[in-house]
Steps between C-alpha positions, in 0.01 A plus 500: 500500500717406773419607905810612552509850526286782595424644161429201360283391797288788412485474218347091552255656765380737191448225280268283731301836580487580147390839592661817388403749775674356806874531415500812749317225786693208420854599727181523799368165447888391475556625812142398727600167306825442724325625774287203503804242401703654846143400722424186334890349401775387762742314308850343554618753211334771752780445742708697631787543791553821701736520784479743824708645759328521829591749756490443868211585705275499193292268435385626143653443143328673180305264262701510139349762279405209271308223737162382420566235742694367739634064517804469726676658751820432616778642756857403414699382722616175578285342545234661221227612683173498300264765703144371486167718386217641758207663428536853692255387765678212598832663422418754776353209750801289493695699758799547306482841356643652846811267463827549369716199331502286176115540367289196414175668377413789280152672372443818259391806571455705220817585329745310781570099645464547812720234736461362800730476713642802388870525345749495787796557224593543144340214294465363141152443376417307209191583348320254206231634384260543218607797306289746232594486168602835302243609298553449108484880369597703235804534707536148621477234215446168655464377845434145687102491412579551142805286468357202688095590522398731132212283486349564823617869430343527169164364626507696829566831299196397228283458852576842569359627177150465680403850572516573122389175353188497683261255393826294285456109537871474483562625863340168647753315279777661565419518860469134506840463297643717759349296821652179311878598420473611888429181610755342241759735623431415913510107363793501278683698838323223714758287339784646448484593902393155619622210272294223378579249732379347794611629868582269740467590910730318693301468883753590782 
């Protein structure tokens, strides 16, 4: 049966269980099964653009809804302005924070980037970042783990099945299965990001 939809996903993971009392558990260890794809996958497919309006004489802008993780920042403009990352202890050494103007550094704190030096006008930020996939569901068919990923999916959600396997030698195997189309996945991406060829550094 193919992985392309929910249902019949489901219906795959209730095949390899081969177990007729977890239908009602199976949507769980769907679910705790993309939890662990959105910690342990950042992919090129995982990208995503947001844009911002900042507002002078703040130096904060709200993390989208969707990030798990944060590559780029940049300030339009001409020229672009790509704003570099601090950790929040340096952020709040650098002596910036107290200045107004076009900002070169940012951290985050909790929900927020926080800039430094603040906004001094209306600007256009360009956020790339590393975005959560929806959730396949009952009400959402497909997403971007099972189009590109089902079999890291399909042995992540069989890992789940733990708790009520117990003592099952399949777990280590499908664990293992799991650990490997990871590390395929992070490869394959390897190369798609940074092509096969040899980089050469010109010396000024």
């Amino acid at each position: 049966m193919a992985l392309n939809t929910y249902s019949n996903f489901v219906t795959v993971v209730e095949n390899y269980l081969a177990r007729t009392d977890l239908s009602s558990q199976i949507p769980d260890f769907i679910q705790m099964a993309q939890i662990r794809m959105s910690r342990d996958l950042r992919t090129e497919k995982m990208l995503k653009v947001a844009t911002a309006t900042s507002t002078a004489g703040d130096g904060t802008i709200a993390l989208p809804s969707d990030m798990l993780e944060v590559r780029e920042i940049h300030v339009q403009g001409n020229p672009v302005i790509r704003v570099e990352y601090q950790s929040p202890d340096l952020f709040f050494k650098n002596g910036q924070t107290t200045l107004s103007g076009m900002p070169y550094y940012f951290t985050m704190l909790g929900s927020e980037f926080q800039f430094a030096p603040i906004f001094d006008s209306t600007m256009t930020v360009q956020i790339l970042y590393y975005g959560q996939p929806t959730f396949i569901s009952t009400s959402t068919a497909s997403n971007l783990y099972l189009a590109n990923y089902p079999d890291a999916l399909l042995y992540a959600t069989l890992a789940e099945a733990e708790p009520y396997l117990m003592n099952d030698g399949r777990i280590q195997t499908w664990s293992a299965l799991y650990d490997r189309a990871i590390a395929n996945i992070k490869t394959s991406d390897l190369g798609q990001t940074y092509p096969y060829t040899s980089l050469s550094v010109t010396p000024r």
